[in-house]
mmCIF file of the N, C-alpha and C atoms, coordinates in Angstrom:
data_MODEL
# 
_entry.id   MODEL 
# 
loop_
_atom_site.group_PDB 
_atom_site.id 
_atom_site.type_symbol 
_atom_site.label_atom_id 
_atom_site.label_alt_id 
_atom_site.label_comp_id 
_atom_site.label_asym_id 
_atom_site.label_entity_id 
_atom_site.label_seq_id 
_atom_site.pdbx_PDB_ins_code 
_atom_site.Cartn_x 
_atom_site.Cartn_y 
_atom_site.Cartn_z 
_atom_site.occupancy 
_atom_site.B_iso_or_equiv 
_atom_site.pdbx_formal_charge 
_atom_site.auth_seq_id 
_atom_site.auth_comp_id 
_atom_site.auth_asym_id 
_atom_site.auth_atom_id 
_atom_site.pdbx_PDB_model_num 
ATOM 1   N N  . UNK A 1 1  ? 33.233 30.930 99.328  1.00 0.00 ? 1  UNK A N  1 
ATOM 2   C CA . UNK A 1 1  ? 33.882 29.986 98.458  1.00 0.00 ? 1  UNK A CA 1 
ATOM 3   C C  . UNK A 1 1  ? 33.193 28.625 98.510  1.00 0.00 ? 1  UNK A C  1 
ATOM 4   N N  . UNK A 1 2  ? 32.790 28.324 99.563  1.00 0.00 ? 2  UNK A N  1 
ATOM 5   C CA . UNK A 1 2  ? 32.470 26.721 100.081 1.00 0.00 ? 2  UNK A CA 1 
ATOM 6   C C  . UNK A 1 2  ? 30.696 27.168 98.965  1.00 0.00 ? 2  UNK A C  1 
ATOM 7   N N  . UNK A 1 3  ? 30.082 28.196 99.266  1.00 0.00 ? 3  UNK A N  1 
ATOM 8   C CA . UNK A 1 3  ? 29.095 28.344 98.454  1.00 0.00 ? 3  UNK A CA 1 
ATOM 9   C C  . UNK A 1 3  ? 29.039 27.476 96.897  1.00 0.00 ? 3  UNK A C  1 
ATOM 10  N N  . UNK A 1 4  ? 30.504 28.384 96.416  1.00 0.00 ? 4  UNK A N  1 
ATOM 11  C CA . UNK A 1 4  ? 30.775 28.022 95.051  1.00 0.00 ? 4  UNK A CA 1 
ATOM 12  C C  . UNK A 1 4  ? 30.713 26.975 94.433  1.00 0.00 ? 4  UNK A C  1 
ATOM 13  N N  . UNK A 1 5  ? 31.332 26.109 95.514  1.00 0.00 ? 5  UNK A N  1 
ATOM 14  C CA . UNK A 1 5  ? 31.678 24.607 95.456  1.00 0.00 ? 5  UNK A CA 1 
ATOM 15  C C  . UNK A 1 5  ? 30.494 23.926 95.655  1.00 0.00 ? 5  UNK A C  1 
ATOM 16  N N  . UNK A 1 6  ? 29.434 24.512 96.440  1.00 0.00 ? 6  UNK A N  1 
ATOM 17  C CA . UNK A 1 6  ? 28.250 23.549 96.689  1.00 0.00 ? 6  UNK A CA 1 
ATOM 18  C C  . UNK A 1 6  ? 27.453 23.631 95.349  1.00 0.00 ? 6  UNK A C  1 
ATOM 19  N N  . UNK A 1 7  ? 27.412 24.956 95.056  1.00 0.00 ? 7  UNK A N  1 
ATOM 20  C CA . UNK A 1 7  ? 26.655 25.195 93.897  1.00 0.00 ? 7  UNK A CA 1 
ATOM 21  C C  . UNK A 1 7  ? 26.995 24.255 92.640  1.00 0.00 ? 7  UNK A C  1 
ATOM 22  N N  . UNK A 1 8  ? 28.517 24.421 92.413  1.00 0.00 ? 8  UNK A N  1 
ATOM 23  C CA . UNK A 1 8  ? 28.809 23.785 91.579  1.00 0.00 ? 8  UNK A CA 1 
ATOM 24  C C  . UNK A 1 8  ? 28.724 21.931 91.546  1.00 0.00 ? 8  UNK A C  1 
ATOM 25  N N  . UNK A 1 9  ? 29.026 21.391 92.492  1.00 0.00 ? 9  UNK A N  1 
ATOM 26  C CA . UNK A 1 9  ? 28.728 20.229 92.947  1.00 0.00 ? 9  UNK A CA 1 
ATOM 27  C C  . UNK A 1 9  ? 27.376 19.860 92.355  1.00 0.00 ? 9  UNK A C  1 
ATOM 28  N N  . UNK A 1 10 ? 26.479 20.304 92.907  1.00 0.00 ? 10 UNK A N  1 
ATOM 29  C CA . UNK A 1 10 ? 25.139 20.289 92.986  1.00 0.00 ? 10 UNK A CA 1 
ATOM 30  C C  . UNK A 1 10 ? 24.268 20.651 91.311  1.00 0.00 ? 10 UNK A C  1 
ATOM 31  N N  . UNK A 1 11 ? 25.534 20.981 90.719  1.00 0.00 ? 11 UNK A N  1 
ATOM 32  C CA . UNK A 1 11 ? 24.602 20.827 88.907  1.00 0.00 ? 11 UNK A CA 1 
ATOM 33  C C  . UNK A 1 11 ? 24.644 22.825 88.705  1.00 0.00 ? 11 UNK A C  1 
ATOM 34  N N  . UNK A 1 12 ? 24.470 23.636 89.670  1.00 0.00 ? 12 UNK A N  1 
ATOM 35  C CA . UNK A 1 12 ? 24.286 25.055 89.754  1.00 0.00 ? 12 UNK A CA 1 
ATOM 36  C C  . UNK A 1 12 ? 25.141 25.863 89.132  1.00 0.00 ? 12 UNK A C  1 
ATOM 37  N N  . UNK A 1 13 ? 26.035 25.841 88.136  1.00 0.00 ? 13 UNK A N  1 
ATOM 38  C CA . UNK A 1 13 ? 26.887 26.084 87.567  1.00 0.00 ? 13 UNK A CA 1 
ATOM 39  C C  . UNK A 1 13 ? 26.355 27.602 87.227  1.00 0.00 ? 13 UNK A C  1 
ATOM 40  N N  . UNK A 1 14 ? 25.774 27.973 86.719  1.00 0.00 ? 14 UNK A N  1 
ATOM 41  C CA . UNK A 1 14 ? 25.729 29.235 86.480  1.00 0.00 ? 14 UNK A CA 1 
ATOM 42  C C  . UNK A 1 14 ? 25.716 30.380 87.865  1.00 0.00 ? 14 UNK A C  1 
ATOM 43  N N  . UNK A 1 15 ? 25.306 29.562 88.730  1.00 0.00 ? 15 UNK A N  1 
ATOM 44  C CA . UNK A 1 15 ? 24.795 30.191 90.613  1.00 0.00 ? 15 UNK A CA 1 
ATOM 45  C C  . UNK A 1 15 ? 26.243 29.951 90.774  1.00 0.00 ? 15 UNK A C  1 
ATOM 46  N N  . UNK A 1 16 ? 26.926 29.331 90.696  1.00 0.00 ? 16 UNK A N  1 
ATOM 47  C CA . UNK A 1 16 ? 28.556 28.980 90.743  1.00 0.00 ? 16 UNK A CA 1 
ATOM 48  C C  . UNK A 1 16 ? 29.283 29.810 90.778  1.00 0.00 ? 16 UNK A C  1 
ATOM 49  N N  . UNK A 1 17 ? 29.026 30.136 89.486  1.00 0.00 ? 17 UNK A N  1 
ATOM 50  C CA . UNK A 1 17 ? 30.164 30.960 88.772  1.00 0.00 ? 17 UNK A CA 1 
ATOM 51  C C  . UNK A 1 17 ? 30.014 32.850 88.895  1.00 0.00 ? 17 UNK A C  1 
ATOM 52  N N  . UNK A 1 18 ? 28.475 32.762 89.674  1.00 0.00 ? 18 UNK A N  1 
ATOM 53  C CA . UNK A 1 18 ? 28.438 34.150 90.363  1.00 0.00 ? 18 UNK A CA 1 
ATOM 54  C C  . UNK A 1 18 ? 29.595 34.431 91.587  1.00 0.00 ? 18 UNK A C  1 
ATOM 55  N N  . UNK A 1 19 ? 29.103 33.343 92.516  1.00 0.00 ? 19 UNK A N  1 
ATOM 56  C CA . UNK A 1 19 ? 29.713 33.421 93.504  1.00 0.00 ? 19 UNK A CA 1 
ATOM 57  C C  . UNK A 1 19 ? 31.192 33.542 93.425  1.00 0.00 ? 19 UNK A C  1 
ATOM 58  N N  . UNK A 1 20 ? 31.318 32.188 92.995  1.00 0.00 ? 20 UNK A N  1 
ATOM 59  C CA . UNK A 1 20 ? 32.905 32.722 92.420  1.00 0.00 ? 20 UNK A CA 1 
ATOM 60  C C  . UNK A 1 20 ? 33.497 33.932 91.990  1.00 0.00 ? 20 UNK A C  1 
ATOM 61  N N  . UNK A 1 21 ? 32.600 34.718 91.267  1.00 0.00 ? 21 UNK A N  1 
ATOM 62  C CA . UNK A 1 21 ? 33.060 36.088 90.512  1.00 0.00 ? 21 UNK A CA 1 
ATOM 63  C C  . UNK A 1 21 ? 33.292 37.271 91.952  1.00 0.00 ? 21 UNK A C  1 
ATOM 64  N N  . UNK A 1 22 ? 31.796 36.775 92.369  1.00 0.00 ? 22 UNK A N  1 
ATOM 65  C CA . UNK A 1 22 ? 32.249 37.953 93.635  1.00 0.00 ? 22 UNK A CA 1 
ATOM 66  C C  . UNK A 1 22 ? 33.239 37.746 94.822  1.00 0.00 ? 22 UNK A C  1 
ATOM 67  N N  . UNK A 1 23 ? 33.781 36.411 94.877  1.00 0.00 ? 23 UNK A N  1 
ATOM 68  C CA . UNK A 1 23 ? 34.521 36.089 95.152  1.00 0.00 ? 23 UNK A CA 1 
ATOM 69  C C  . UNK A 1 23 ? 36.048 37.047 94.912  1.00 0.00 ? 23 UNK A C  1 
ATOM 70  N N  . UNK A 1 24 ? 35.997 36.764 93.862  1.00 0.00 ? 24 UNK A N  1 
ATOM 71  C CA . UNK A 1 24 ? 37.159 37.457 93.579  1.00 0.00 ? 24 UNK A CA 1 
ATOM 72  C C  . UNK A 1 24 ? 37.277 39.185 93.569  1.00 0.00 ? 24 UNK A C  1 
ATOM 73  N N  . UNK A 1 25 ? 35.637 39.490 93.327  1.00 0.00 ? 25 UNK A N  1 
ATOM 74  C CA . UNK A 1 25 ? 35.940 40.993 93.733  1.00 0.00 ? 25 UNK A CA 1 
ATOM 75  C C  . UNK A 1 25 ? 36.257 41.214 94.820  1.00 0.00 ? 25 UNK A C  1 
ATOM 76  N N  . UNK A 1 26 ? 36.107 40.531 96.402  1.00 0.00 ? 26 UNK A N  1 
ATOM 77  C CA . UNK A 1 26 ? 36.611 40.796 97.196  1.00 0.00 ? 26 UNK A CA 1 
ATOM 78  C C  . UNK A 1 26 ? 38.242 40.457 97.125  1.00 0.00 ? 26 UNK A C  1 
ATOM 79  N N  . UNK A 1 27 ? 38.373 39.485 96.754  1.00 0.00 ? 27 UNK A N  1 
ATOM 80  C CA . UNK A 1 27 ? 40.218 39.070 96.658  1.00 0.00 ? 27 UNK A CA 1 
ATOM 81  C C  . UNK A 1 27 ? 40.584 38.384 95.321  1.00 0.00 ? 27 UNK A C  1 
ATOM 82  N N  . UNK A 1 28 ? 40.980 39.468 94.430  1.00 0.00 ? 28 UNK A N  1 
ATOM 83  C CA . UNK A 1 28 ? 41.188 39.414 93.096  1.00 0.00 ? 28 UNK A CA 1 
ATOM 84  C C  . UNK A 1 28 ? 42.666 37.841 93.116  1.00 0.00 ? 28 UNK A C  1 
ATOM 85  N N  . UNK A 1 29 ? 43.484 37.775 94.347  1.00 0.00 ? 29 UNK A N  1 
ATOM 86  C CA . UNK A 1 29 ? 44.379 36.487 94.139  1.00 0.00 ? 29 UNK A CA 1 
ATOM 87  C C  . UNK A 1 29 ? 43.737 35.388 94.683  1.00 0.00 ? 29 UNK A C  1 
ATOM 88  N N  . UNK A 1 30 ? 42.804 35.208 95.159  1.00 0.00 ? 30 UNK A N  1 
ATOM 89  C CA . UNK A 1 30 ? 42.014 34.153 95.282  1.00 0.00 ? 30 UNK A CA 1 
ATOM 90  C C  . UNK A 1 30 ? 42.381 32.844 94.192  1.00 0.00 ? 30 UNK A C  1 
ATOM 91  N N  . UNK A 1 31 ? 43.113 31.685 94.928  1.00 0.00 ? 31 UNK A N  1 
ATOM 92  C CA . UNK A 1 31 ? 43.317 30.493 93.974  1.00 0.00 ? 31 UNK A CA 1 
ATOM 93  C C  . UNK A 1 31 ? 42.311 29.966 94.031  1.00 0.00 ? 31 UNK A C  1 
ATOM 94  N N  . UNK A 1 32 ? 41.599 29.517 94.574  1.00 0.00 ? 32 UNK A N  1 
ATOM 95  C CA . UNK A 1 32 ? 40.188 28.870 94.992  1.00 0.00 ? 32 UNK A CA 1 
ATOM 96  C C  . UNK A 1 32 ? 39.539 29.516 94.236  1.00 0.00 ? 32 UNK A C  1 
ATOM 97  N N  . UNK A 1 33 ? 38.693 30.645 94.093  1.00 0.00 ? 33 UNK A N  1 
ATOM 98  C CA . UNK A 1 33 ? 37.865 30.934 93.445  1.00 0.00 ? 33 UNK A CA 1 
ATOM 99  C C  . UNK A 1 33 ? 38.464 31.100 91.875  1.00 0.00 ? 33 UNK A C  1 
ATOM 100 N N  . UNK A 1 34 ? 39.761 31.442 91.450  1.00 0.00 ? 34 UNK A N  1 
ATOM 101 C CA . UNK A 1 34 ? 40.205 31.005 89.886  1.00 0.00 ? 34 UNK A CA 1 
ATOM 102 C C  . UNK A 1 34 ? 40.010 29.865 89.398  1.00 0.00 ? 34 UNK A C  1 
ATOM 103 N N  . UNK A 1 35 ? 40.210 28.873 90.647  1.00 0.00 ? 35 UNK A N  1 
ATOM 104 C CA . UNK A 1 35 ? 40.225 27.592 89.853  1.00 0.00 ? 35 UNK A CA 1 
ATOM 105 C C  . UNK A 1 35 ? 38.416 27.117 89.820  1.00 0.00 ? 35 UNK A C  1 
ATOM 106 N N  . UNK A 1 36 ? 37.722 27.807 90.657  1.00 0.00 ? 36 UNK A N  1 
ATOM 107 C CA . UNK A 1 36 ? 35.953 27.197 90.475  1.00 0.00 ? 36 UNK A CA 1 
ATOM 108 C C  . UNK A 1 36 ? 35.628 28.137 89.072  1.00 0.00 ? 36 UNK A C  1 
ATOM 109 N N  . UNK A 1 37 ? 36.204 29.191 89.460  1.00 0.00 ? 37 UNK A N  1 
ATOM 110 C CA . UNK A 1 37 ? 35.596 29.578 88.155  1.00 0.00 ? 37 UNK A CA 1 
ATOM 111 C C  . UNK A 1 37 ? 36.174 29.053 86.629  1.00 0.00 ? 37 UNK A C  1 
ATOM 112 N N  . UNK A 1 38 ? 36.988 28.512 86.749  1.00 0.00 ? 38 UNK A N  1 
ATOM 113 C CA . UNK A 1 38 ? 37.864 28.069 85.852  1.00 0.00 ? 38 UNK A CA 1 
ATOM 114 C C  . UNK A 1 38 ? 36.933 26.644 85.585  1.00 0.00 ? 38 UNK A C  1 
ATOM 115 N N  . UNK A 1 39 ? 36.939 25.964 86.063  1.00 0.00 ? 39 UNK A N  1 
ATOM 116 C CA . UNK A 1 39 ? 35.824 24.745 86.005  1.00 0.00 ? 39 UNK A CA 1 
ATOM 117 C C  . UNK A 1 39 ? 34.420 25.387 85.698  1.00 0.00 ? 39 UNK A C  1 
ATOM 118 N N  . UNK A 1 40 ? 33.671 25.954 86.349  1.00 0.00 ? 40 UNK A N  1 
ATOM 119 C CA . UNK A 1 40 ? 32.497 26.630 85.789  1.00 0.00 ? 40 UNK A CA 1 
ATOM 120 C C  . UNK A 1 40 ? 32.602 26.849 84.571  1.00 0.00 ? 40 UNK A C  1 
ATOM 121 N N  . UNK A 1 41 ? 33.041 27.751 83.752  1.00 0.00 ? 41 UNK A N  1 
ATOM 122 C CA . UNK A 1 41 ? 33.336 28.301 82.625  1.00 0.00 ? 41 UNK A CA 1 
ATOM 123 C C  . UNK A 1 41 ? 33.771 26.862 81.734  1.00 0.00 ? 41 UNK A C  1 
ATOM 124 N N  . UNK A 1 42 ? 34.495 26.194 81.829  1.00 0.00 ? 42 UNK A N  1 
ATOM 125 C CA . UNK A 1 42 ? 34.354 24.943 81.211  1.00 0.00 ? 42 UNK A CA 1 
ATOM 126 C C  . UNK A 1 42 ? 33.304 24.313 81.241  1.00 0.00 ? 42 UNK A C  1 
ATOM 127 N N  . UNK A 1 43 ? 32.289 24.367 82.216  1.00 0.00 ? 43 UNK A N  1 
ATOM 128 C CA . UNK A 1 43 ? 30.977 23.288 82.371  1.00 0.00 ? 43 UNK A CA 1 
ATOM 129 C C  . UNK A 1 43 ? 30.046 23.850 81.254  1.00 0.00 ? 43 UNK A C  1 
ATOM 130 N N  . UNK A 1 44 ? 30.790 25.547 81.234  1.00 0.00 ? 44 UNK A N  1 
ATOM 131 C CA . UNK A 1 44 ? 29.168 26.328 80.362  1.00 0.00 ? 44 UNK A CA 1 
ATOM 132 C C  . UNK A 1 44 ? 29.862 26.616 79.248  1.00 0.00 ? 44 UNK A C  1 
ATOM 133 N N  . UNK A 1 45 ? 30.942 25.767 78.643  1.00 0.00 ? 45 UNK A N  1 
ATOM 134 C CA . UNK A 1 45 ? 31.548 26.052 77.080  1.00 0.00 ? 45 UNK A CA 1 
ATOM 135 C C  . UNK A 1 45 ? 32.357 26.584 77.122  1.00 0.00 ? 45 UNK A C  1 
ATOM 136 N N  . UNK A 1 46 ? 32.646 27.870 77.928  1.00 0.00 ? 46 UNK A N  1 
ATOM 137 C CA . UNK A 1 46 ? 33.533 28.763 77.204  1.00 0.00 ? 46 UNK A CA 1 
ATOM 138 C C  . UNK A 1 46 ? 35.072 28.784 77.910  1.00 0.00 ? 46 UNK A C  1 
ATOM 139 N N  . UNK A 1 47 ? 35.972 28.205 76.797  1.00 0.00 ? 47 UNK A N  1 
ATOM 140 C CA . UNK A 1 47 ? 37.183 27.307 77.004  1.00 0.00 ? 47 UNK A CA 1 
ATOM 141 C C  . UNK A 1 47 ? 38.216 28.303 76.888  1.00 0.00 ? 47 UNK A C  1 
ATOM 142 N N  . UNK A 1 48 ? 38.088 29.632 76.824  1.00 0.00 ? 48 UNK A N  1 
ATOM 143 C CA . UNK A 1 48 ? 38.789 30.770 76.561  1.00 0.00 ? 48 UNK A CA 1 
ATOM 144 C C  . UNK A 1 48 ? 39.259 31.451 78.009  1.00 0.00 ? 48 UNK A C  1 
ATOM 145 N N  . UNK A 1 49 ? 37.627 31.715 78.641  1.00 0.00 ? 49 UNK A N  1 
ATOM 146 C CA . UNK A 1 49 ? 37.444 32.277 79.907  1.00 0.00 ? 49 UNK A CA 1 
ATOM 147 C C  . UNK A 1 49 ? 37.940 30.907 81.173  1.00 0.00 ? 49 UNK A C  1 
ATOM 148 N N  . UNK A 1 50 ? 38.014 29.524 80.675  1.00 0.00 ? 50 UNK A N  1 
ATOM 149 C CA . UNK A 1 50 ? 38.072 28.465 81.694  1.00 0.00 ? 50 UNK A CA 1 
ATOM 150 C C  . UNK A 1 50 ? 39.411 28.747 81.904  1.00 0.00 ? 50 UNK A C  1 
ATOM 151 N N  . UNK A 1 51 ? 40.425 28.730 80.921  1.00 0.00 ? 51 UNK A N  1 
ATOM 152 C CA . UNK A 1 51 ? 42.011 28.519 80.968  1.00 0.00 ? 51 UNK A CA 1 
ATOM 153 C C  . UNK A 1 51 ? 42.355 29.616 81.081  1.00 0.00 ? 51 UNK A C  1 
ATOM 154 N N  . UNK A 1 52 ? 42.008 31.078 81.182  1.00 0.00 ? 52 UNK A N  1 
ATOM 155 C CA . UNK A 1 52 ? 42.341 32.319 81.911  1.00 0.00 ? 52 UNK A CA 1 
ATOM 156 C C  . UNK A 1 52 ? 42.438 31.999 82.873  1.00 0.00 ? 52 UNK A C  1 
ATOM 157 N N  . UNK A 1 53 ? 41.401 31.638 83.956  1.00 0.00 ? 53 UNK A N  1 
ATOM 158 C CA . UNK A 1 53 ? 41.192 31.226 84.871  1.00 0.00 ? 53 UNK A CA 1 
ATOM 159 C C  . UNK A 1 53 ? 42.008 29.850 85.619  1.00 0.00 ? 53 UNK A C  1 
ATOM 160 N N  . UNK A 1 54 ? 42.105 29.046 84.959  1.00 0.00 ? 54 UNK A N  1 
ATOM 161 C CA . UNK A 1 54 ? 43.238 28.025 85.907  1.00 0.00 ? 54 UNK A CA 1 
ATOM 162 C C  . UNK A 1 54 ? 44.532 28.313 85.475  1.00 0.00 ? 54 UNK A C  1 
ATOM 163 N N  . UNK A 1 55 ? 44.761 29.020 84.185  1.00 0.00 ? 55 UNK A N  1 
ATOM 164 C CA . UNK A 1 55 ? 46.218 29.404 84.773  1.00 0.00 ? 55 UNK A CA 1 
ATOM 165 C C  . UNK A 1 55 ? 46.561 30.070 85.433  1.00 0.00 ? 55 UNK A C  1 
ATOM 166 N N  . UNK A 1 56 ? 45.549 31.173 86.130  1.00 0.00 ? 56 UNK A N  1 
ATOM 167 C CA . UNK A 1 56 ? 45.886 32.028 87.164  1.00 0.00 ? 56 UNK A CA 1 
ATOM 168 C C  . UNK A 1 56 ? 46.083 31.320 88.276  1.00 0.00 ? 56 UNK A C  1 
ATOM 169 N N  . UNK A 1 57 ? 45.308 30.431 88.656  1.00 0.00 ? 57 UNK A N  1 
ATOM 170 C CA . UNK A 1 57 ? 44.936 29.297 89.504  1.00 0.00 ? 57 UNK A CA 1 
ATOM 171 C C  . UNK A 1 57 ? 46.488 29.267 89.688  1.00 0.00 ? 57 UNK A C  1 
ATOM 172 N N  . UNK A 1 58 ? 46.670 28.748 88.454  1.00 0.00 ? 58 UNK A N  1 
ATOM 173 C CA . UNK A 1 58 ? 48.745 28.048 88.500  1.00 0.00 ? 58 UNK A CA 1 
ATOM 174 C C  . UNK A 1 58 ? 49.767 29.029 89.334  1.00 0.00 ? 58 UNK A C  1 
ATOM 175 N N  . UNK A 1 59 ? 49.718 30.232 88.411  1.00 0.00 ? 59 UNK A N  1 
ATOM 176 C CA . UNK A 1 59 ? 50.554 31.485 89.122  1.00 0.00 ? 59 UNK A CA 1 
ATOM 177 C C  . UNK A 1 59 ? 50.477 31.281 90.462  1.00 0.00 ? 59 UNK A C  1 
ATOM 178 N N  . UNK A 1 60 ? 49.523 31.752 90.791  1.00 0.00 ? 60 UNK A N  1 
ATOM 179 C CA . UNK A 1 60 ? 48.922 32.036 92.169  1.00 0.00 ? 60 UNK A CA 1 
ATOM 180 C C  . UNK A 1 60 ? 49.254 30.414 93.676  1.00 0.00 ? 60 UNK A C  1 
ATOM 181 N N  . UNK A 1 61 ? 48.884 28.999 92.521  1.00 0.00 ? 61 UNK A N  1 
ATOM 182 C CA . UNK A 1 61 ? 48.991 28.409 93.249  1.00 0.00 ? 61 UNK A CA 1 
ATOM 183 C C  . UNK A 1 61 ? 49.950 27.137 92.891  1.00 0.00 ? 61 UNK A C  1 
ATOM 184 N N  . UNK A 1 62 ? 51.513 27.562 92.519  1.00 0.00 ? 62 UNK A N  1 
ATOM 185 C CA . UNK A 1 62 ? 52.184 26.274 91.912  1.00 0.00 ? 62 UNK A CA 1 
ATOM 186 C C  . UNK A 1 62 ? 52.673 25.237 92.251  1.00 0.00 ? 62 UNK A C  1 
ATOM 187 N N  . UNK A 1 63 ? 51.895 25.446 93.862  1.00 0.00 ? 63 UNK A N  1 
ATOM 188 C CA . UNK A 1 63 ? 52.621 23.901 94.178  1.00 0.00 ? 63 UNK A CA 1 
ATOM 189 C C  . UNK A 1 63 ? 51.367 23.135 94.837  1.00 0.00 ? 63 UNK A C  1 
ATOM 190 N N  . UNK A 1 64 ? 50.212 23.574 94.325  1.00 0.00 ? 64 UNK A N  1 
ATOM 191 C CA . UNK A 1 64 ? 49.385 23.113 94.908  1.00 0.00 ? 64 UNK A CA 1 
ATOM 192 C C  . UNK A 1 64 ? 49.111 21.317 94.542  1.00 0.00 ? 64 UNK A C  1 
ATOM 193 N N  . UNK A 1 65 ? 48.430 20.245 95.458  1.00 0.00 ? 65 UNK A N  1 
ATOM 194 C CA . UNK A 1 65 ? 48.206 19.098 94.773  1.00 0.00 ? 65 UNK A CA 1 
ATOM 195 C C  . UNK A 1 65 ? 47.827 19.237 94.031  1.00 0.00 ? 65 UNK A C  1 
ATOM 196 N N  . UNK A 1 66 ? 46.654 19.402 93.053  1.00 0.00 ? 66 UNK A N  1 
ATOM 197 C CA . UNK A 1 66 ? 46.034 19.085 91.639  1.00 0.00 ? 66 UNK A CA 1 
ATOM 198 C C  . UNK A 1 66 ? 46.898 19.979 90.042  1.00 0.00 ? 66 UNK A C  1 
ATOM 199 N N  . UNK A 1 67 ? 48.109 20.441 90.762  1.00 0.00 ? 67 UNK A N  1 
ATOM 200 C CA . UNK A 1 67 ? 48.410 21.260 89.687  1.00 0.00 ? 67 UNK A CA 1 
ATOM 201 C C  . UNK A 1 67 ? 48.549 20.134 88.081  1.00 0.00 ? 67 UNK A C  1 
ATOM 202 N N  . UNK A 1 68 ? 48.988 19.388 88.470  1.00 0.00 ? 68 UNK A N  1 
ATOM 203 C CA . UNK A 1 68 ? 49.249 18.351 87.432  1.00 0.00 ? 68 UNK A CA 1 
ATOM 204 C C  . UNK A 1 68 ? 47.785 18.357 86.837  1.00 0.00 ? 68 UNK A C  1 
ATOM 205 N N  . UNK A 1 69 ? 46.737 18.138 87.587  1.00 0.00 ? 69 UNK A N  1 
ATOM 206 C CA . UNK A 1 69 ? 45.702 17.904 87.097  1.00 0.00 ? 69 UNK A CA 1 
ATOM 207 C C  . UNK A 1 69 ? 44.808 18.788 86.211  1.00 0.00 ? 69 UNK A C  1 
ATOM 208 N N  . UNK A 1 70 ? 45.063 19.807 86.517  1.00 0.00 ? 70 UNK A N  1 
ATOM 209 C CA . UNK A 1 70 ? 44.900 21.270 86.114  1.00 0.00 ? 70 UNK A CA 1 
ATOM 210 C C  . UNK A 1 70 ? 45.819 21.794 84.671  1.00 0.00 ? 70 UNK A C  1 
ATOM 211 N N  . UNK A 1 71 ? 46.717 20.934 84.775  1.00 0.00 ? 71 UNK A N  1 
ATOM 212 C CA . UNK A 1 71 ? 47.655 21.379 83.435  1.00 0.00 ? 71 UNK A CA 1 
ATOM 213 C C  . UNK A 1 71 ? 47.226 20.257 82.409  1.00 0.00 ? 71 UNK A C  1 
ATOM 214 N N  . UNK A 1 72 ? 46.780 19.468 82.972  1.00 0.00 ? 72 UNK A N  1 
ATOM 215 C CA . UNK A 1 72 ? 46.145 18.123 81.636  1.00 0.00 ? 72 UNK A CA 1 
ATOM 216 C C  . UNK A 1 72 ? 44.856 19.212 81.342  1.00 0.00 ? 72 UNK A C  1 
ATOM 217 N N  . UNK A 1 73 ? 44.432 19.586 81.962  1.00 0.00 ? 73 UNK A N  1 
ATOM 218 C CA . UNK A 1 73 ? 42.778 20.379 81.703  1.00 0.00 ? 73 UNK A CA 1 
ATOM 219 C C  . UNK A 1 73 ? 42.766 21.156 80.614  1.00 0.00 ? 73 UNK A C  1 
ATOM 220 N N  . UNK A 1 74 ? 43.914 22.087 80.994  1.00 0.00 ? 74 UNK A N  1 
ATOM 221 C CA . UNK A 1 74 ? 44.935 23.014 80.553  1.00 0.00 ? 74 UNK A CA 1 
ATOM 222 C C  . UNK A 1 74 ? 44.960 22.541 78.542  1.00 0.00 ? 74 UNK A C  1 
ATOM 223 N N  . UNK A 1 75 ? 45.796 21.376 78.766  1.00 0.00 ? 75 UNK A N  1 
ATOM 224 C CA . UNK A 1 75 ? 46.082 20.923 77.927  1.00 0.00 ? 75 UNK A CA 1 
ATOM 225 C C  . UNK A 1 75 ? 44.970 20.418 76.678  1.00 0.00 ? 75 UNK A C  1 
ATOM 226 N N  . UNK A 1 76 ? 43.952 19.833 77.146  1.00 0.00 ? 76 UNK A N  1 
ATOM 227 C CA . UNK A 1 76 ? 42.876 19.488 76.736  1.00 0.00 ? 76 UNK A CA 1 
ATOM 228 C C  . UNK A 1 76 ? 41.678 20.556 76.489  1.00 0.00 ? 76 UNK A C  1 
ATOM 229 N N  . UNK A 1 77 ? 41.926 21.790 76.973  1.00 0.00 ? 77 UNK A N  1 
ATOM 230 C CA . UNK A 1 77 ? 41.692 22.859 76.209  1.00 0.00 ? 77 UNK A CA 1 
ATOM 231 C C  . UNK A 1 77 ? 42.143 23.639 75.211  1.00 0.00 ? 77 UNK A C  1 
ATOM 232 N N  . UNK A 1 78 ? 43.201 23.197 75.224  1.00 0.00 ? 78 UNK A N  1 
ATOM 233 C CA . UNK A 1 78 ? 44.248 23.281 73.945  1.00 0.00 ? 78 UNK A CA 1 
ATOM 234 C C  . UNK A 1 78 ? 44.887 24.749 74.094  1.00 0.00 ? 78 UNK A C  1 
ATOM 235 N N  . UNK A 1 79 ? 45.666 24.739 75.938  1.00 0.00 ? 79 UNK A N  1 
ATOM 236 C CA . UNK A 1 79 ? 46.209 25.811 75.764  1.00 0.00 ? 79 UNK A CA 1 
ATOM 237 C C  . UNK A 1 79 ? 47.371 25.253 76.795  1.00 0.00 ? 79 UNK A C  1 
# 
């Protein structure tokens, strides 16, 4: 996970959003890796696959701190 985050940090967004993926093949409820990939997928356009992804984030994680922040995202993807 910490991979994901470096990658992504670091401009690697597409190297990101691997990790992240296999991420989740090992642990499909993974909030952490929904929500990187959820940001990834926003960095590379596609606003369909981003908000799949952080609303699972939500399910999975609803009381987390950034949820607020995550639902403006949410919002501003126009979902």
């Amino acid at each position: 996970m910490r991979d994901g985050a470096r990658l992504y940090l670091s401009g690697k967004t597409d190297e990101a959003k691997k990790k992240f993926q296999g991420a989740l093949l090992l642990d499909s409820r993974s909030a952490a890796a929904h929500r990187g990939l959820g940001f990834a997928y926003q960095k590379l356009g596609d606003g369909a696959k981003a908000a799949q992804h952080l609303q699972r984030y939500l399910e999975l994680a609803p009381g987390a701190r950034d949820a607020a922040d995550i639902r403006a995202r949410l919002e501003s993807l126009g979902k």
